[in-house]
Structure formats: C-alpha cells, structure tokens
C-alpha positions in Angstrom: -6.5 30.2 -18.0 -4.1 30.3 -14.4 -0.8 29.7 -15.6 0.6 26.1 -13.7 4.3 25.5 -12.9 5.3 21.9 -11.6 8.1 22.3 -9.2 9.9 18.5 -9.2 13.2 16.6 -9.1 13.9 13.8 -11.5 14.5 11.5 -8.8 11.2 11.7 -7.3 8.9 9.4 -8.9 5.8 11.5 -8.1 7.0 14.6 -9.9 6.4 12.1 -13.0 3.3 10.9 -11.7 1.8 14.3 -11.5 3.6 15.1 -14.5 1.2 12.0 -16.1 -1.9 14.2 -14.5 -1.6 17.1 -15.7 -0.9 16.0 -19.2 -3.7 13.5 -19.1 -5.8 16.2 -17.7 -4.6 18.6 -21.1 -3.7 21.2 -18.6 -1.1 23.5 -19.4 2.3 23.7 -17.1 5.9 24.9 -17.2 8.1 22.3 -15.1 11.2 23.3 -12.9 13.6 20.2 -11.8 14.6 22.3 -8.6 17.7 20.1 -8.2 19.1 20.9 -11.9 18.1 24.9 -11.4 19.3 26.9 -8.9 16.6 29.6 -9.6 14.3 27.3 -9.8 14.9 26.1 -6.4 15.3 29.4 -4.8 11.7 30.3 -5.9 10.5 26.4 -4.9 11.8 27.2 -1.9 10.1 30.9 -1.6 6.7 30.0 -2.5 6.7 27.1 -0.2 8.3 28.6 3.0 10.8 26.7 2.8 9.7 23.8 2.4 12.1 20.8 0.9 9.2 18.7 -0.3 8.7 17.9 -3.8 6.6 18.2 -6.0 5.3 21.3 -5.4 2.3 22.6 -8.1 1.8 26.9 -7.8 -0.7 28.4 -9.6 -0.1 32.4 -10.7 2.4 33.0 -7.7 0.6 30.8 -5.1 0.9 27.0 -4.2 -1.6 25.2 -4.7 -0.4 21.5 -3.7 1.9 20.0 -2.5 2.9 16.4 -3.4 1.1 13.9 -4.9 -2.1 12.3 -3.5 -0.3 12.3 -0.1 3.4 11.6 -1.2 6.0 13.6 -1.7 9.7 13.7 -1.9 12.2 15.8 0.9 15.3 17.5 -0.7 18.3 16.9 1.6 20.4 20.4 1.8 22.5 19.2 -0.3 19.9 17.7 -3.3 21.1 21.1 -5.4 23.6 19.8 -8.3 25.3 23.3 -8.9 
C-alpha cells in the first residue's frame, strides 16, 4: 500500500478534519505540522511548488490533494515557529 503523509498545522482546523478521514477511513499516514518542523515545511513547500496552503496530503513523493473538501489554510511567511 502507497505510503500517505498529511502535511498540516495545528492551527488549521481542517488538518484535523482530514486527520478524522483518514483514520476513519483506517488508512495509514505519517503527519508533519509544517509550522513545528522546519524540514517538514521545506519538503511541504517542495512538493507543492510552493504553495503556503495547508493541508496538503502526498502520496509516495507526489501530492495528491490539497486541502480539505475545498478549504484550506495559507501559511503567512512567517507561520514557521523556529
């Protein structure tokens, strides 16, 4: 099975809503809070071309959504707690 990593910030509510999906759906997922993780963030920021939105769902290397049925979150600049 694709491995799934969730790409969030704990001050998004629909990284916790898609959080809810994925658990309820059994799948497996590694989850990132981009704005606690600076690597995290750089890779966030890498697979998504830059892109500040959260949450962001990749699946081996590739994104495969992002947000949550037509929400998301935008990262200021300075959203990274370093």
């Amino acid at each position: 099975m694709a491995m799934l990593e969730l790409y969030g910030s704990s001050h998004c509510p629909y990284t916790q809503e898609l959080r809810d999906w994925l658990e309820w759906t059994r799948r497996d997922f590694r989850e990132y809070d981009v704005e606690a993780d600076p690597a995290a963030h750089a890779r966030m920021l890498s697979f998504n071309s830059g892109t500040r939105s959260v949450p962001v769902l990749v699946e081996n290397g590739k994104v495969i959504q992002v947000g949550w049925q037509g929400r998301s979150c935008v990262l200021g600049p300075g959203a990274m707690k370093l």
